[in-house]
C-alpha positions as CSV (number, residue, x, y, z in Angstrom):
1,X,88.0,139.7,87.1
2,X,90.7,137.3,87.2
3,X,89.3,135.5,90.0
4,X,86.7,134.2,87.0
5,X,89.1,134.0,84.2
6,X,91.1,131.8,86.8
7,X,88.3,129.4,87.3
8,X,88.3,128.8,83.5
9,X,91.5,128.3,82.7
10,X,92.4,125.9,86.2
11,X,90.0,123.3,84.1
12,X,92.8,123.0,82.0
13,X,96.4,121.3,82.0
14,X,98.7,123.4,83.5
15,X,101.1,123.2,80.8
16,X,98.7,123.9,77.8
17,X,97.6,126.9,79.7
18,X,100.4,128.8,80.6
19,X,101.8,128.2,76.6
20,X,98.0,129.4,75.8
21,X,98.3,132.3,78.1
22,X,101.3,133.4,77.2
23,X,100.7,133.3,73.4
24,X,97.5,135.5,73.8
25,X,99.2,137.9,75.9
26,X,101.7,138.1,73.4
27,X,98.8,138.9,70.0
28,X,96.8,141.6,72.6
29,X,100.1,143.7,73.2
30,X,100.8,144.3,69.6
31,X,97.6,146.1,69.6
32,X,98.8,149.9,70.0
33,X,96.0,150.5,72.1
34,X,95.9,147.9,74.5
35,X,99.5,147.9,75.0
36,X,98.8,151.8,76.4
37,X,95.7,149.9,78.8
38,X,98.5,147.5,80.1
39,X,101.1,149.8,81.1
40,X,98.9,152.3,82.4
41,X,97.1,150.0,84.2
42,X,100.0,147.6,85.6
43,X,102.6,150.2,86.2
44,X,100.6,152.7,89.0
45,X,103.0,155.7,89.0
46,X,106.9,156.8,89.1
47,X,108.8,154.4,91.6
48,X,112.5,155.0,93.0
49,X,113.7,151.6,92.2
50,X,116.5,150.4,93.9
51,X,120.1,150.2,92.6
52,X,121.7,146.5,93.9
53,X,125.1,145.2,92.2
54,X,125.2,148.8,90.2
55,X,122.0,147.7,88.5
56,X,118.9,149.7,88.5
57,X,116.0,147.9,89.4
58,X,113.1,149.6,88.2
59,X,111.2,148.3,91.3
60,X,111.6,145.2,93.6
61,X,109.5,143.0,92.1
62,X,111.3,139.9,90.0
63,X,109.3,136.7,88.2
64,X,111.2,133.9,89.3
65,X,112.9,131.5,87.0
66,X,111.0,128.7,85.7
67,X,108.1,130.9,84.1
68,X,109.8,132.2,81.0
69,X,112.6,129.4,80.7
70,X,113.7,130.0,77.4
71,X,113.4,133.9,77.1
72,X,110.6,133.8,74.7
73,X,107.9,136.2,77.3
74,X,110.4,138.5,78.6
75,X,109.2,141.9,77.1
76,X,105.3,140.4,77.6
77,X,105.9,139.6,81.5
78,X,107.8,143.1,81.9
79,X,104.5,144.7,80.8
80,X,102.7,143.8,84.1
81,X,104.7,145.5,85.7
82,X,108.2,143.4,86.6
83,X,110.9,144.8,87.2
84,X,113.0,142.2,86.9
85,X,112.5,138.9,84.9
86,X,114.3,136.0,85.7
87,X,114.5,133.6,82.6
88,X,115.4,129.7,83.4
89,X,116.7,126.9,83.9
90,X,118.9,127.1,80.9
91,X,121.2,124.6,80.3
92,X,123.8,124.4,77.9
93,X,121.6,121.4,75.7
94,X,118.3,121.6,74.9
95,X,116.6,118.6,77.0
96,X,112.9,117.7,77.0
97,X,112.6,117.3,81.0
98,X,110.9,114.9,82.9
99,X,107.8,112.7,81.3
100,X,104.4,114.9,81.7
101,X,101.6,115.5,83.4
102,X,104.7,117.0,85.7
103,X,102.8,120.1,87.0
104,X,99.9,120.0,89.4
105,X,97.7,122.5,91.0
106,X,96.5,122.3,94.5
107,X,94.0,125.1,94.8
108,X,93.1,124.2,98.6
109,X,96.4,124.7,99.9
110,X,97.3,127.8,97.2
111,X,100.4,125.9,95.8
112,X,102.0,123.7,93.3
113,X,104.2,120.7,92.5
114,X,106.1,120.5,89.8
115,X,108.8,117.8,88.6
116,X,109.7,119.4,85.2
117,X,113.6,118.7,85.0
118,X,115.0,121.9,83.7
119,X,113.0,121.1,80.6
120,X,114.5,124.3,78.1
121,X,115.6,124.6,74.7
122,X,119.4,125.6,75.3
123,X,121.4,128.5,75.4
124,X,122.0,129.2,72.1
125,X,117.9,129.1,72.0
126,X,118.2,131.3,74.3
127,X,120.5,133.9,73.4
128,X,118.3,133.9,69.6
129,X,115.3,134.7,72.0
130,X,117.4,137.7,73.9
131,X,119.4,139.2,70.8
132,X,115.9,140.1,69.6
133,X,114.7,142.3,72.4
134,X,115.4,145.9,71.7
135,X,115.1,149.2,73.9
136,X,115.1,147.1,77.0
137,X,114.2,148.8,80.4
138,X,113.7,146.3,82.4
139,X,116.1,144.1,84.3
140,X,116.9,140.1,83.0
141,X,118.6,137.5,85.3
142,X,119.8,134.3,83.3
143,X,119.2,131.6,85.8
144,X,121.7,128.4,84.9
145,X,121.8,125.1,85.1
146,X,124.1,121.5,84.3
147,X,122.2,119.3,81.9
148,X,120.9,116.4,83.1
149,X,123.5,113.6,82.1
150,X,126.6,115.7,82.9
151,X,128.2,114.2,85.8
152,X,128.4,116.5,89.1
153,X,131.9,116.4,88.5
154,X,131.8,118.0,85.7
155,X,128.6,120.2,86.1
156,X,131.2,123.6,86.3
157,X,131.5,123.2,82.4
158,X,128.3,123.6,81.9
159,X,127.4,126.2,84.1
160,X,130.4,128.3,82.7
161,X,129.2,127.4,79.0
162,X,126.4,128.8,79.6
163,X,127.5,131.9,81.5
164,X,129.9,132.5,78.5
165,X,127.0,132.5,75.9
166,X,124.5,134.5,77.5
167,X,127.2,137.1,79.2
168,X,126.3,140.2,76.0
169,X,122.5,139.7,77.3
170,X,122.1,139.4,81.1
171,X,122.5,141.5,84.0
172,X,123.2,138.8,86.3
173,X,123.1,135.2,86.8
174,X,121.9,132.5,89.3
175,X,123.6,129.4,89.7
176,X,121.0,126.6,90.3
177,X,121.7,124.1,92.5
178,X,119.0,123.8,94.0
179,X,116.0,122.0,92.3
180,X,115.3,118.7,93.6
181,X,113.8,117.3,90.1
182,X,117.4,116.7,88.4
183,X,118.8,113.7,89.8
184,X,121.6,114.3,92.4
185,X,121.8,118.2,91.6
186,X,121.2,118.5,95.5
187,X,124.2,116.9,96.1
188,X,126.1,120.0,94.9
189,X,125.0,122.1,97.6
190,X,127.3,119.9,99.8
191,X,130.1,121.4,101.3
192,X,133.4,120.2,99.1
193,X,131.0,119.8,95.6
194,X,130.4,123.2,96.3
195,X,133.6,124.6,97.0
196,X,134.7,123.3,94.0
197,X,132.1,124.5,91.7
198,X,132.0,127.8,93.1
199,X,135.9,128.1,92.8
200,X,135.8,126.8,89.3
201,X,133.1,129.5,88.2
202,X,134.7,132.4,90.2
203,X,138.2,131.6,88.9
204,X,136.8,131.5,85.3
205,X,135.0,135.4,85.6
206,X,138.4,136.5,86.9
207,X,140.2,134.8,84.2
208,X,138.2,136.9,81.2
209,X,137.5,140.1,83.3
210,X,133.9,139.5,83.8
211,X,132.2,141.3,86.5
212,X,128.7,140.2,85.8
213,X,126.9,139.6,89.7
214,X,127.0,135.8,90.1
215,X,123.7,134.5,92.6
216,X,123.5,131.1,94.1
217,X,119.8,129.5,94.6
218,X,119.4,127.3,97.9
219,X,117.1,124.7,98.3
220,X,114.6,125.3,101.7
221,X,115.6,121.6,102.7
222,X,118.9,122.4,104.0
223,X,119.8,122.3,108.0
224,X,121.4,125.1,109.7
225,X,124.6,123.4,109.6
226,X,124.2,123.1,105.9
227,X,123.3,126.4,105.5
228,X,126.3,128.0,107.8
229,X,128.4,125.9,105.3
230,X,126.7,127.2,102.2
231,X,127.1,130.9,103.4
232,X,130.5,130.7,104.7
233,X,131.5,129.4,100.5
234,X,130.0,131.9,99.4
235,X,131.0,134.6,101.3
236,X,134.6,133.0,101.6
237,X,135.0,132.9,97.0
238,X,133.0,136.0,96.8
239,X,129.8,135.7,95.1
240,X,127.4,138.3,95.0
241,X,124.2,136.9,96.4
242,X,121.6,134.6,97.3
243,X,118.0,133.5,96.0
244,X,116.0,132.2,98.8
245,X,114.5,129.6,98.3
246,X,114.0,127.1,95.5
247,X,110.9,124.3,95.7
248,X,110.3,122.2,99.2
249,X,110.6,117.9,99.2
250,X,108.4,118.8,102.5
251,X,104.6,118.7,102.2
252,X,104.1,120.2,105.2
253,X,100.6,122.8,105.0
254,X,99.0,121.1,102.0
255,X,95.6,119.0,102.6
256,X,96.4,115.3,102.6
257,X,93.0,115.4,100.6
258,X,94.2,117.2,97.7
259,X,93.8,115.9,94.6
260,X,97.8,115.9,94.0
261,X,98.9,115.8,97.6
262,X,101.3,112.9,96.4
263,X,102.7,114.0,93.3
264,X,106.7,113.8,93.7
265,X,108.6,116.9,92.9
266,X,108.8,120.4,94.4
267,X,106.1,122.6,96.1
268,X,105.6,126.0,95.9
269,X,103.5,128.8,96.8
270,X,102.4,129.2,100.0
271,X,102.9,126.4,101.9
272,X,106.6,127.8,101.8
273,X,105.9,131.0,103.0
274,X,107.5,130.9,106.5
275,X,110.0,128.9,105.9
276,X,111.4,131.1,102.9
277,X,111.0,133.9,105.0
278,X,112.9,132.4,108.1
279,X,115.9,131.6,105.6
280,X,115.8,135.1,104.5
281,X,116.2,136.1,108.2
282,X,118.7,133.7,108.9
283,X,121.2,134.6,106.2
284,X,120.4,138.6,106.4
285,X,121.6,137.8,110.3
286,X,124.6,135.5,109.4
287,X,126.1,137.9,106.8
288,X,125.5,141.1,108.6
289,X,123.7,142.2,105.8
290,X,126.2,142.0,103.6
291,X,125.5,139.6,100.7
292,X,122.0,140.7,99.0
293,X,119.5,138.4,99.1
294,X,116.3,137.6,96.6
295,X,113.5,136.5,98.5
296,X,110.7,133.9,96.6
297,X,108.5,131.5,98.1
298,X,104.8,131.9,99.1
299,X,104.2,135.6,98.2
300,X,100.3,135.9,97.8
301,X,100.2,139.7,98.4
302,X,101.7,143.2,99.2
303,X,101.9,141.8,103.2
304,X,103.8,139.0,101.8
305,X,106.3,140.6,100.1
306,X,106.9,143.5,102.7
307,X,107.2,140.4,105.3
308,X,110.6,139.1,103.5
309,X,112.1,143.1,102.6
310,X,111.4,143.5,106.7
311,X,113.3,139.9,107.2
312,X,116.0,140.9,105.2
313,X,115.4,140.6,101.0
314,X,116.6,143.4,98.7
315,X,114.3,142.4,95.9
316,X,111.6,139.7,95.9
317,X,110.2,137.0,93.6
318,X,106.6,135.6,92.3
319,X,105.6,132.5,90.4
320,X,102.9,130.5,92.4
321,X,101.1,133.7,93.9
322,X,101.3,135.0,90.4
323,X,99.3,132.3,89.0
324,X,96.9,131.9,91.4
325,X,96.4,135.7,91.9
326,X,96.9,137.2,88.5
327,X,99.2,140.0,87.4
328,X,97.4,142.4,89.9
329,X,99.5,140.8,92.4
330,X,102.5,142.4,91.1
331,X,100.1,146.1,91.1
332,X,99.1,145.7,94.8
333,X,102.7,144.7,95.7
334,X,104.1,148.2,93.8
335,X,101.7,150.5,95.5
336,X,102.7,149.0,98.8
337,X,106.1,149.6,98.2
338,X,105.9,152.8,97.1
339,X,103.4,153.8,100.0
340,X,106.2,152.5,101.8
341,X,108.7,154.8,100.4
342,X,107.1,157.9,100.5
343,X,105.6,157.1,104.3
């Protein structure tokens, strides 16, 4: 069915449609009834979970951040089935992101670009939205960001802001450094900007007792040699995983005919597939399997999914495969895992 209701609503702007979506999944589930329809439906049966940071995960499937960026959908998206949502970028601001149209589709090539700019209302926007959730059981990553005119110098303020105000709501955080659509945010991923920003974070959770799991996101872009730096920071200040990957700069296995083939920003969905997957590998092999890792980054079904656990992920991520496939993505992805668990 959704292959249908997908044709209808790609007509559409992006944007408008997800707002729309969202907003209509929101009126069906405070029907009794069909909120029964949903959960039976989306949630197929008892699952172990898995316990990571002394958090239980209901099961390994996370929505990535930059679906739900100000925590308004959280209890909405856990209903298909998530067992972990991810809300984000949140910065400390509110800041309206870059100009629009700045999300495409490409449909040929089963991916997006998007240049939004950590558009998001602000933490205390935020933390409004997340105060309100009650009986919570499922798991919420706060995914943070600097605002867009704080210099790089300076961007550890605002990371730590925000980590202060969202601390009482959040089971762990994600330091994004990552997206290539604020300018020169990249440049933190260097090895001495990094260092430093790390250090100031880590020193600051030690400071007020905070034991909250702390996650950096890495960009796919990055050379070994970057990468070996990045892990050896991390691993060397002690934070408590990785999210791999963010968007691609690359266009590499998307149709030069598309419609949006030229589009600047970042590219997702399955054009990133492999290369996500071979970062997952990577830094599973370089840390031993030590540090945890979230895998996101082309996952269009169960195979997907079970591809980056194999190479080395502890919990995976959708967004594009989600919107291209619909919420019985997340379904097909749970059975396989359990099939998995009790093979």
């Amino acid at each position: 069915m959704y292959f249908f209701i997908k044709q209808i609503l790609f007509l559409f702007d992006p944007e408008k449609v997800h707002y729309f979506v969202m907003n209509l999944l929101r009126k069906i589930l405070k029907i009794s009834w069909m909120q029964k329809v949903i959960s039976n439906y989306y949630h197929p049966g008892p699952d172990k979970g898995i316990r990571i940071w002394n958090i239980d995960f209901p099961n390994r499937i996370g929505l990535a951040a930059g679906f739900d960026k100000d925590g308004a959908y959280t209890r909405e998206l856990a209903s298909l089935g998530f067992g972990c949502i991810e809300i984000g970028t949140i910065t400390p601001l509110a800041q309206s992101g870059n100009p629009k149209p700045r999300l495409f589709r490409i449909p040929d090539s089963n991916a997006l670009i998007n240049r939004m700019g950590f558009n998001n209302k602000g933490m205390d926007n935020a933390l409004r939205n997340l105060s309100e959730i009650r009986n919570r059981n499922f798991v919420l990553g706060g995914n943070i960001g600097k605002n867009k005119d704080t210099p790089n110098e300076e961007a550890h303020t605002d990371y730590i802001k925000t980590w202060e105000v969202l601390y009482p709501w959040v089971d762990y955080f994600v330091i994004n450094i990552s997206s290539p659509n604020t300018p020169h945010l990249r440049e933190l991923q260097e090895k001495e900007p990094l260092k430093l920003l790390l250090g100031k974070i880590k020193a600051e959770t030690i400071r007020q007792h905070k034991t909250k799991p702390i996650l950096v996101k890495i960009s796919p872009d990055l050379s070994h040699g970057q990468l070996d730096d990045i892990l050896e920071i991390i691993l060397e200040i002690g934070m408590d995983g990785i999210v791999a990957t963010n968007t691609t700069l690359s266009r590499a296995g998307i149709q030069e005919s598309s419609t949006h083939d030229k589009e600047t920003g970042g590219l997702s969905g399955a054009p990133l597939r492999n290369k996500s997957t071979e970062f997952i590998r990577y830094i599973h092999t370089y840390t031993n399997g030590k540090l945890p890792i979230i895998g996101v980054g082309g996952i269009f079904s169960a195979q997907d999914a079970l591809e980056k656990i194999e190479a080395g992920a502890s919990l995976v991520q959708l967004y594009t495969g989600f919107i291209f496939q619909g919420p019985g993505l997340i379904k097909e992805i749970n059975k396989a895992l359990m099939n998995q668990a009790t093979a």
